[in-house]
C-alpha positions as CSV (number, residue, x, y, z in Angstrom):
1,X,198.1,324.9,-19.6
2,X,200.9,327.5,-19.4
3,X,202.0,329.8,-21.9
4,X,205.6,329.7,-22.8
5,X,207.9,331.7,-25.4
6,X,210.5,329.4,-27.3
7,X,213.9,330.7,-28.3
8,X,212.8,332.0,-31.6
9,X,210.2,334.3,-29.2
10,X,207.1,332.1,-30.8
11,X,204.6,332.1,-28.1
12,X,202.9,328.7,-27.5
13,X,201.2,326.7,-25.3
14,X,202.6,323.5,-23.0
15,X,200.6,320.8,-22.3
16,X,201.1,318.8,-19.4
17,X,202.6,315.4,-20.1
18,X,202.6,312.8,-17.6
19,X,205.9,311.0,-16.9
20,X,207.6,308.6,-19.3
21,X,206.5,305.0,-18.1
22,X,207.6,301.8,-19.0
23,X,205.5,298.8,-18.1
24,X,207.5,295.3,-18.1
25,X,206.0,291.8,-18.8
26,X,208.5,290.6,-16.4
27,X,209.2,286.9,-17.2
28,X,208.5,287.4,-20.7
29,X,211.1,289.3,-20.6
30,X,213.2,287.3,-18.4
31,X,213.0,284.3,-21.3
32,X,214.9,286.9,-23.5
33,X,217.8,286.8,-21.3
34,X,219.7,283.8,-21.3
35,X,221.8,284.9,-18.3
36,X,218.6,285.0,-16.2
37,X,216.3,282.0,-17.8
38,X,218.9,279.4,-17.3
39,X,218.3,280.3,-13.3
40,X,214.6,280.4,-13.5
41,X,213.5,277.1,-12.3
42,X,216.5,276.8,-9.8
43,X,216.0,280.6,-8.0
44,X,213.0,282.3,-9.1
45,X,213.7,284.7,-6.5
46,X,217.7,285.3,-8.0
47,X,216.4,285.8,-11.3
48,X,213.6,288.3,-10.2
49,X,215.7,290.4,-7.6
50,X,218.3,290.6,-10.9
51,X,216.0,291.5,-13.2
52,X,214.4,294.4,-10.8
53,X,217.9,295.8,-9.9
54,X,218.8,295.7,-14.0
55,X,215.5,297.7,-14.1
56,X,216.2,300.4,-11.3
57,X,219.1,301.2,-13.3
58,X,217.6,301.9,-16.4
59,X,215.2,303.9,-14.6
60,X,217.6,305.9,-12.9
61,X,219.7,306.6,-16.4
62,X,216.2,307.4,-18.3
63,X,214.4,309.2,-16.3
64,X,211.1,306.9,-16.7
65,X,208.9,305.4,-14.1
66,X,209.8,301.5,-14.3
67,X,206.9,298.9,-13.5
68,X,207.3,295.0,-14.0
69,X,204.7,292.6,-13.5
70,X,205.0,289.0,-12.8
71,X,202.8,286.2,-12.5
72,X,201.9,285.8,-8.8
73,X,201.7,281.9,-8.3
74,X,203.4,281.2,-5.3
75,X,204.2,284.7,-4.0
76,X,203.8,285.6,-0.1
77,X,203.8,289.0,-1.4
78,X,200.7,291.7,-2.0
79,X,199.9,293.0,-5.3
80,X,202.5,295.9,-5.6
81,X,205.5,296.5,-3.6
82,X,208.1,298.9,-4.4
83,X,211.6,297.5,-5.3
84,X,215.1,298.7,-5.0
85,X,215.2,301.9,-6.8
86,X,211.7,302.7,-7.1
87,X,210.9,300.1,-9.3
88,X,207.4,299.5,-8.9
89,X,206.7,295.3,-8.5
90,X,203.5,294.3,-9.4
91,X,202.2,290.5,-8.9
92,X,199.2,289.1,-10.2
93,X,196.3,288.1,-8.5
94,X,194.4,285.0,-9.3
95,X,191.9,284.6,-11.2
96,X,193.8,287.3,-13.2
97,X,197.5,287.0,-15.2
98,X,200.3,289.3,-15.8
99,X,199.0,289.5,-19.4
100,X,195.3,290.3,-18.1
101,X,197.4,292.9,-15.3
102,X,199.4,295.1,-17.6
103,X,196.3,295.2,-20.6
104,X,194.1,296.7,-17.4
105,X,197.1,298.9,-16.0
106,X,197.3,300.1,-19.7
107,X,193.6,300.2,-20.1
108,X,193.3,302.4,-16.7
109,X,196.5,304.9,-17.2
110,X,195.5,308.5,-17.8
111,X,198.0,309.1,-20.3
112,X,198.6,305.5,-22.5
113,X,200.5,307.1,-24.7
114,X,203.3,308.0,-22.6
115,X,203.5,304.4,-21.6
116,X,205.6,301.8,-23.2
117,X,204.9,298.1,-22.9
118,X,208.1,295.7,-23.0
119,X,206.5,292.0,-23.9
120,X,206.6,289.8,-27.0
121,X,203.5,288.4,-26.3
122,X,200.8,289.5,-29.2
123,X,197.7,289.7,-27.6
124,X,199.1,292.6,-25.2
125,X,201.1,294.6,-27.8
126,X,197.4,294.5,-29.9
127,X,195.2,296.0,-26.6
128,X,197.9,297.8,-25.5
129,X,198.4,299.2,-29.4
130,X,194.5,300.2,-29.2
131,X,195.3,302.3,-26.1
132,X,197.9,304.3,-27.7
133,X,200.6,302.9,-26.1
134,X,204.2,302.1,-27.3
135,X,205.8,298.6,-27.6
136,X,208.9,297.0,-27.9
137,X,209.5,293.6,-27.6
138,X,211.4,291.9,-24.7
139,X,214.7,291.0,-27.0
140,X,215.2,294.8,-27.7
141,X,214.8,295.6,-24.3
142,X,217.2,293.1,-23.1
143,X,219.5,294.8,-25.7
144,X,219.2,298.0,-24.4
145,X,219.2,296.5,-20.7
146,X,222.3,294.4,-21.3
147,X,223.8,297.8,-22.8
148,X,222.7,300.2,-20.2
149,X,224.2,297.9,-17.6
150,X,228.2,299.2,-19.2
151,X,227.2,302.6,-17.1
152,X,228.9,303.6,-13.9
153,X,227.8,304.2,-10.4
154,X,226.4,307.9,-11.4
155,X,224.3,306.2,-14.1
156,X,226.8,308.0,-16.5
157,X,228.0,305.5,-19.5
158,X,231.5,304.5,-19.2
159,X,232.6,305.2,-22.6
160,X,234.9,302.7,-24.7
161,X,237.7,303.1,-27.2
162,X,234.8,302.8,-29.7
163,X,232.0,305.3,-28.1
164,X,232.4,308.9,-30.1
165,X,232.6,311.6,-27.6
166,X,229.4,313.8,-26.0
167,X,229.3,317.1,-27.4
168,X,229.7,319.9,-24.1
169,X,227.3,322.8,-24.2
170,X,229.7,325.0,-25.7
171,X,230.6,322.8,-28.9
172,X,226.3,322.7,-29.5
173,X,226.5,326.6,-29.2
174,X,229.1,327.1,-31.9
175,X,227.3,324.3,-34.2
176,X,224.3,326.4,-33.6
177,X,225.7,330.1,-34.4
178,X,227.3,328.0,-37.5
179,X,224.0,327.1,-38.8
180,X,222.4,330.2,-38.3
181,X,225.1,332.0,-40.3
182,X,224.2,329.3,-42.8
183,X,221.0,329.2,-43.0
184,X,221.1,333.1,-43.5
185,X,223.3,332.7,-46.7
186,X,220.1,332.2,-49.0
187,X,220.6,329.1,-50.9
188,X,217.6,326.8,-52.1
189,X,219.0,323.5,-51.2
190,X,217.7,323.3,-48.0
191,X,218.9,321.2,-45.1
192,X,219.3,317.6,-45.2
């Protein structure tokens, strides 16, 4: 652990946090997006390849470590592959399911609670839960998939008519040195 100072010159210590990772039930997920499940008995591969390329870009704009797991039945593959992006694939391996795959990836992870699972499925958002993990269920996600995709080639969000600006660094420094004046001015209300 290393010992740090913040900007108020409190000394404290850091503990190491793994990486933000997200861990996909990959055609539960799939079912939540129409644009995808009407393909899915037609071009399993289409639908798989999409899904995996929607995912690399909402890795590459989060910063998080993306794995999706599918149910292996009728894949040439091995068990993990990486994807475009740095998605990691996984595929299940008889006897075991995806559901059975991402409770033991969860189960094994050194930290769980950096980990969230994207599934709607119960009985991995319970053993998942008991871990520590996070969970959101596969219709947000597609949300925030089907959202994230509106970003450009950078990863940047293009930003509409309706999108309020970013603040730049210097408009967060003058909000701060405004609130330190403030907060300096003694009053009892507090801030809200």
């Amino acid at each position: 652990m290393d010992r740090v100072v913040d900007r108020i010159g409190i000394s404290c210590l850091t503990i190491p946090v793994s990486q933000p990772r997200v861990v996909v039930d990959g055609y539960n997920l799939v079912h939540q997006m129409p644009e995808l499940a009407r393909h899915i008995e037609s071009d399993l591969e289409y639908v798989r390849d999409r899904l995996i390329a929607l995912l690399a870009n909402y890795q590459a704009t989060r910063g998080v470590k993306v794995t999706v797991v599918f149910d292996g039945r009728g894949v040439q593959a091995g068990p993990r592959r990486p994807a475009a992006g740095g998605v990691e694939v996984v595929y299940s391996r008889a006897p075991q399911n995806a559901d059975q795959c991402i409770k033991a990836t969860i189960a094994r992870e050194k930290h769980p609670r950096a980990c969230t699972v994207v599934t709607s499925d119960n009985s991995i958002i319970c053993h998942v839960r008991d871990f520590g993990a996070k969970t959101i269920s596969s219709a947000a996600f597609a949300a925030k998939l089907v959202s994230g995709a509106g970003r450009d080639a950078s990863g940047t969000r293009r930003q509409t008519s309706t999108d309020k600006p970013e603040m730049s660094p210097a408009d967060v420094a003058e909000w701060e040195n405004y609130f330190k004046k403030k907060g300096g001015s003694g009053t009892s209300k507090g801030w809200y």
